[in-house]
C-alpha positions in Angstrom: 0.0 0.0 0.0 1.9 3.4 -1.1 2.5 5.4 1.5 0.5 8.7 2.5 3.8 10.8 1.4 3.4 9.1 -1.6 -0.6 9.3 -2.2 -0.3 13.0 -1.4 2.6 13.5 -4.2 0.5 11.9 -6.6 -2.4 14.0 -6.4 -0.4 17.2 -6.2 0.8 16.2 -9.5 -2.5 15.8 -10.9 -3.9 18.5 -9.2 -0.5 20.3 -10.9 -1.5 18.7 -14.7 -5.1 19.8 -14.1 -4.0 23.8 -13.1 -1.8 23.7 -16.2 -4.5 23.1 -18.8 -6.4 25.0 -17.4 -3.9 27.8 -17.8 -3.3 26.7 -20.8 -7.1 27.1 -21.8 -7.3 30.2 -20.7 -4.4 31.6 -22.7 -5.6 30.3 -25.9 -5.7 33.1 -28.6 -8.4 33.5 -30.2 -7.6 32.9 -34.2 -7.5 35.7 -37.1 -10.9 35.2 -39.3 -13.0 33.1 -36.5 -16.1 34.2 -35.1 -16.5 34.5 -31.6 -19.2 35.3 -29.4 -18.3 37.4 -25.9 -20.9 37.5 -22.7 -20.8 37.0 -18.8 -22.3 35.2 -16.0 -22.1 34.8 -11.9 -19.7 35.1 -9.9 -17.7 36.7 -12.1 -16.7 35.0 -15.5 -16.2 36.9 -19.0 -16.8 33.8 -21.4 -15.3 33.2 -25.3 -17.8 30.9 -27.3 -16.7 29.8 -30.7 -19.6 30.6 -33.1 -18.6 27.8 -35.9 -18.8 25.5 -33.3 -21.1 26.7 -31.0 -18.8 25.6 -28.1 -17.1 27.5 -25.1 -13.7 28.0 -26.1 -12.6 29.3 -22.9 -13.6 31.2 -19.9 -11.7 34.3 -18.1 -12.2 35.2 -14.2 -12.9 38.9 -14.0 -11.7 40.8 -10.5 -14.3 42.1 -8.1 -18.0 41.7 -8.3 -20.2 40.8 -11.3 -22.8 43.2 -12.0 -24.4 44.0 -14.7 -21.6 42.4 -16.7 -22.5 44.5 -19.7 -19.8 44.0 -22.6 -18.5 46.1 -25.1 -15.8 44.7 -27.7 -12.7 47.3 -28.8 -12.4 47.7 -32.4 -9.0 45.4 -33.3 -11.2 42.7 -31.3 -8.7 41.9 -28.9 -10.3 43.6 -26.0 -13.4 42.9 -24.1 -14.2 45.9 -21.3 -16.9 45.2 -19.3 -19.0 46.7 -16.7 -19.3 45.7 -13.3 -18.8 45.7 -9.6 -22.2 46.5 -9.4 -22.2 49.3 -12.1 -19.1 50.8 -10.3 -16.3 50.2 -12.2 -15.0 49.7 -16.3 -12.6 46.9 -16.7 -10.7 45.9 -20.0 -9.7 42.2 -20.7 -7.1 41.3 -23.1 -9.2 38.3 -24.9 -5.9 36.4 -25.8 -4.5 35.7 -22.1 -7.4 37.1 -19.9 -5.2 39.4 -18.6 -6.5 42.6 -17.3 -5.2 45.6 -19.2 -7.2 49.1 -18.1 -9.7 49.6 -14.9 -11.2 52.5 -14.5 -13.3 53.2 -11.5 -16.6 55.5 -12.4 -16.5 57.3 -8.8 -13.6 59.5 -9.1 -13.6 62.2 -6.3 -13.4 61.7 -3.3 -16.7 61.1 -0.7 -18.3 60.2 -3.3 -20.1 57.2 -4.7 -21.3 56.8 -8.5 -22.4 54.3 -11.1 -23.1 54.2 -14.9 -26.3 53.0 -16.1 -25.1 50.7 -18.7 -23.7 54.2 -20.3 -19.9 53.0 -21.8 -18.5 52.4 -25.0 -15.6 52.8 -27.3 -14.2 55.4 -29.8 -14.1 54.1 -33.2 -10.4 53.7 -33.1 -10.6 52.3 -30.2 -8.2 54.8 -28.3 -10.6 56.3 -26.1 -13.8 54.9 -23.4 -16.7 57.1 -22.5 -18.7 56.7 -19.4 -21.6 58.5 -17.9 -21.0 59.0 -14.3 -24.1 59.5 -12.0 -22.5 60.7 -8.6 -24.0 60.9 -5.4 -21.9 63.0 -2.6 -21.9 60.8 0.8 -22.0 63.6 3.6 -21.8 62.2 7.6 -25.6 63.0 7.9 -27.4 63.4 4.3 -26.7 62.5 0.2 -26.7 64.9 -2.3 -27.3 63.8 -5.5 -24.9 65.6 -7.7 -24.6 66.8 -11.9 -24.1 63.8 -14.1 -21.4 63.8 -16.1 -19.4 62.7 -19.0 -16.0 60.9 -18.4 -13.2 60.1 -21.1 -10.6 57.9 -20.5 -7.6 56.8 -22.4 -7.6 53.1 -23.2 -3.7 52.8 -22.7 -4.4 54.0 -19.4 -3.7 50.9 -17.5 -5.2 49.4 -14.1 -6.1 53.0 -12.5 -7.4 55.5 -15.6 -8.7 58.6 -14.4 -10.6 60.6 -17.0 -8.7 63.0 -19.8 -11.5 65.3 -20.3 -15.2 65.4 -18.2 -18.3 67.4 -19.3 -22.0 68.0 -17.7 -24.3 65.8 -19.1 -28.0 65.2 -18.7 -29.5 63.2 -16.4 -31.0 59.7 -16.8 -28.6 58.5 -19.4 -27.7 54.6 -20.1 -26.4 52.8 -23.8 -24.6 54.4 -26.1 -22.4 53.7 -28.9 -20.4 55.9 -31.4 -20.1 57.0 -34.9 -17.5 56.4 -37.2 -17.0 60.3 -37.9 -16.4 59.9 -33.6 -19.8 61.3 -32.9 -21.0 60.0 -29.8 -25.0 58.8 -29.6 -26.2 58.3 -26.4 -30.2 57.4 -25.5 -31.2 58.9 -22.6 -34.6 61.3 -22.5 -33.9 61.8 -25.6 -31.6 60.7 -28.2 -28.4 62.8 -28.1 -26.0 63.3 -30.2 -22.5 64.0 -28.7 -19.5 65.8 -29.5 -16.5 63.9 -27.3 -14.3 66.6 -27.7 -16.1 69.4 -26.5 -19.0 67.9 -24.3 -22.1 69.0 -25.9 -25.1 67.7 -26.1 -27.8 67.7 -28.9 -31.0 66.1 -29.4 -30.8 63.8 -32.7 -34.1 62.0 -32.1 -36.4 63.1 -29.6 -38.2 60.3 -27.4 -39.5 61.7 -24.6 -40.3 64.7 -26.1 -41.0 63.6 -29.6 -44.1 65.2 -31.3 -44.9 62.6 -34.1 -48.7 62.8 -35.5 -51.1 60.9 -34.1 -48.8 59.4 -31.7 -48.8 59.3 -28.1 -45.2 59.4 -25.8 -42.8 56.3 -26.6 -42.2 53.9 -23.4 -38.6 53.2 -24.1 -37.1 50.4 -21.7 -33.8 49.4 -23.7 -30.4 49.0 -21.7 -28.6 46.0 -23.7 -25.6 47.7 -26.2 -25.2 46.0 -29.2 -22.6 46.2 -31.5 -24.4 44.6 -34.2 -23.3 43.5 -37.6 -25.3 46.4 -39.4 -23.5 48.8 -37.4 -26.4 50.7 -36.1 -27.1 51.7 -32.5 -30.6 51.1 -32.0 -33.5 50.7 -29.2 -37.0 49.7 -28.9 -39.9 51.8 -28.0 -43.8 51.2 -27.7 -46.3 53.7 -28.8 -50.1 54.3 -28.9 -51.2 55.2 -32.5 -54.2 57.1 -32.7 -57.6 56.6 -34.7 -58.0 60.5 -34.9 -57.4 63.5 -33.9 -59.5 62.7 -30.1 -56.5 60.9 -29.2 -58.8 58.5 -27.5 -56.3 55.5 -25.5 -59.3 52.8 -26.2 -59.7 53.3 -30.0 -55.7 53.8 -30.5 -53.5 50.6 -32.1 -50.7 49.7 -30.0 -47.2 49.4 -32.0 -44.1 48.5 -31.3 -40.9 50.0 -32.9 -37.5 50.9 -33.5 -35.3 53.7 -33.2 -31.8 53.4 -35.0 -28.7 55.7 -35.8 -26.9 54.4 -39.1 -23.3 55.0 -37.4 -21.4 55.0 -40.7 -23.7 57.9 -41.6 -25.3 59.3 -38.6 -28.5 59.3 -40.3 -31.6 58.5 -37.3 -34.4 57.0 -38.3 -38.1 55.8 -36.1 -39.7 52.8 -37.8 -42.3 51.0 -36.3 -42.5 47.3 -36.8 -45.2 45.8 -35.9 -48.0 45.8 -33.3 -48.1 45.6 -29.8 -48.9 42.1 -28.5 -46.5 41.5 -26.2 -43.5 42.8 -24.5 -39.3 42.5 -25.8 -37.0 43.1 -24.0 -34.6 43.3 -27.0 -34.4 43.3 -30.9 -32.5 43.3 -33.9 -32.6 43.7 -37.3 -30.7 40.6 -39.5 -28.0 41.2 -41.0 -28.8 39.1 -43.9 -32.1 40.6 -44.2 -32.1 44.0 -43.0 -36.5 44.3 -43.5 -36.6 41.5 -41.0 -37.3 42.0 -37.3 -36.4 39.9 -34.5 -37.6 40.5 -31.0 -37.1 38.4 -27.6 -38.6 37.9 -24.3 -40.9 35.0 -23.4 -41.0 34.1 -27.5 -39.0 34.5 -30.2 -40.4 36.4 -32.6 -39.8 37.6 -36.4 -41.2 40.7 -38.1 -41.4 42.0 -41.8 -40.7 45.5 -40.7 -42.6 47.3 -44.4 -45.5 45.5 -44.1 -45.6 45.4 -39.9 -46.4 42.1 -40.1 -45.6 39.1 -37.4 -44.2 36.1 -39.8 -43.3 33.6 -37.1 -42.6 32.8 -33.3 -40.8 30.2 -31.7 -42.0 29.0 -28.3 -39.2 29.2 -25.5 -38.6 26.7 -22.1 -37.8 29.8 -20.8 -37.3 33.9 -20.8 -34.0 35.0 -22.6 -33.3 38.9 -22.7 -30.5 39.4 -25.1 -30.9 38.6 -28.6 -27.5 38.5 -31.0 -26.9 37.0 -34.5 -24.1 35.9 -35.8 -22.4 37.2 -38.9 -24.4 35.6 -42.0 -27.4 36.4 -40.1 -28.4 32.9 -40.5 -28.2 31.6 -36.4 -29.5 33.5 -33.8 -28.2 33.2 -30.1 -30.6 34.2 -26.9 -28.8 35.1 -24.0 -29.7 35.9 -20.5 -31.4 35.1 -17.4 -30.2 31.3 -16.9 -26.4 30.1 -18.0 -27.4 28.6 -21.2 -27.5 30.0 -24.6 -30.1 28.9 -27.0 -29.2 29.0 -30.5 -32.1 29.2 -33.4 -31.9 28.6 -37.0 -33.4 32.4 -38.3 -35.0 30.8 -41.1 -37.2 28.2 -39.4 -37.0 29.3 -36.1 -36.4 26.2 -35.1 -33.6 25.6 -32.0 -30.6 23.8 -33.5 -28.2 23.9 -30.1 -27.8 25.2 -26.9 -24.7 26.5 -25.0 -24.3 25.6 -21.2 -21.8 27.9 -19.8 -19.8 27.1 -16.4 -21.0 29.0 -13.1 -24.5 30.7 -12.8 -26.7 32.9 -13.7 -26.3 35.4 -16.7 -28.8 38.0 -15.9 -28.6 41.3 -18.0 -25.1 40.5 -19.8 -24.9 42.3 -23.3 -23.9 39.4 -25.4 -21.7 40.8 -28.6 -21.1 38.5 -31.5 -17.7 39.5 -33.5 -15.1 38.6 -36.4 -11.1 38.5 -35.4 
């Protein structure tokens, strides 16, 4: 019988073997002219699924807290920057080691506390990340909720980036995404458009305040930033559509809809879709098919967006929030709530695979789907 010396040898050198490919999995490079597919989950992973395969490739440990895990890819596609610690902080993840190469942390003075709503993204050349800062100052005996603002980092920064220029900016602000010409579009109240460079703030596509004909206010409830194969930055909204000029809530036709920047162009755009018979939480246009609407909760659903039309739905064992497709437009992966990822054929709507990620939980991760 092998002594305990021995036994205990023995399993350190398995337990050694296991650690190293492990190690080794996690500093796989991701290859030149794959697809990939980039999300997040509980406690606290930042996940690599290879979309030819529709396998995990390999899983990265992020530091701190999860929360909300929201994802937003830098242009060369070798970084992922998330945010999390419970809205508090920007991290940046070299996807080819899953080392961490640029933190920055959204409260930046000092008593007090603040968060970004989903609001971050990337410069088109990747060399600079925007967040909106919502700051609260912590006094011994009250809070005072202070000016919102917006905050520019340098990507080279490194593990403790403090922000190169900040600007006032409205309040209630959350995705955003910007334009190749380096326009920033952010939705908020409104739909602004952003100059970077000088802080100012113009309304592009008015939401809140929009005065279409015949419409009632938009509900707008949208906070999952895609960076989507069309290369728009676009939301949902829900409307009332009236029979006449009474305006009468009873009568009216219920619609759902789209707003979308073009961000090669800048040019905005409010379509509606389709009507209103049950609730999204997101959509996207395919990028094969760009008349074609897809929309996700409960069902997954398909739309002819010119003739406002429902084509097809495909029932669903259970609620996924975030909808992504991959680059052909012909597989379409639902993300959210659970840790698997369902994967449907976007021609028959039928599920063809499913994705089962390690750890929990991925609740309102932005899944983004890319080329390398």
């Amino acid at each position: 019988m092998p002594s305990i010396k021995t036994c205990g040898q023995a399993a350190l050198a398995v337990l050694s073997a296991f650690s190293l490919t492990v190690l080794a999995d996690d500093n796989r490079a991701l290859q030149t002219g794959h697809e990939y597919m980039v999300l997040t989950n509980y406690p606290n992973n930042l996940h690599v699924v290879d979309a030819a395969t529709d396998t995990l490739f390999k899983t990265c440990k992020m530091p701190d807290a999860f929360g909300p895990g929201s994802v937003q890819i830098s242009p060369d596609h070798k970084t992922a920057y998330v945010l999390n610690n419970h809205y508090a902080d920007v991290y940046g993840v070299e996807l080819d080691t899953c080392k961490q190469v640029f933190h920055a942390s959204i409260t930046q003075k000092p008593g007090e506390k603040a968060r970004a709503m989903f609001s971050f993204t990337l410069s088109p050349d990747g060399k600079e990340l925007y967040t909106i800062a919502n700051p609260t100052l912590m006094l011994n005996d009250h809070y005072e909720v202070q000016q919102p603002r917006l905050d520019v980092y340098a990507t080279d920064a490194g593990l403790n980036a403090k922000p190169i220029r900040s600007f006032p900016a409205p309040r209630q602000l959350s995705i955003m995404q910007a334009g190749d010409d380096g326009s920033l579009y952010v939705a908020g109240p409104d739909l602004y458009k952003v100059n970077p460079q000088t802080g100012k703030f113009d309304v592009l596509l008015p939401t809140r305040h929009w005065n279409r004909p015949g419409y009632s206010s938009p509900d707008v409830l949208y906070f999952w930033n895609h960076q989507s194969y069309l290369h728009d930055f676009s939301l949902l909204y829900t409307a009332a559509k009236f029979k006449d000029d009474k305006q009468d809530l009873a009568t009216a036709d219920y619609v759902y809809g789209q707003l979308s920047v073009d961000l090669k162009t800048g040019k905005a755009t409010t379509t509606d879709f389709g009507p209103l018979t049950e609730i999204y939480f997101t959509g996207m246009r395919s990028p094969k098919d760009p008349n074609l609407m897809f929309g996700l909760l409960n069902r997954l659903s398909k739309y002819d967006i010119k003739q406002q039309k429902l084509l097809q739905s495909a029932p669903l064992d259970h609620s996924y929030y975030c909808i992504a497709f991959n680059k052909d437009g012909s597989k379409i992966y639902l993300a959210g709530t659970y840790n698997d990822v369902a994967v449907f054929d976007a021609d028959s709507m039928k599920q063809v695979g499913s994705i089962k990620l390690p750890g929990g939980d991925m609740a309102i991760t932005t899944s983004q789907l890319f080329v390398r």
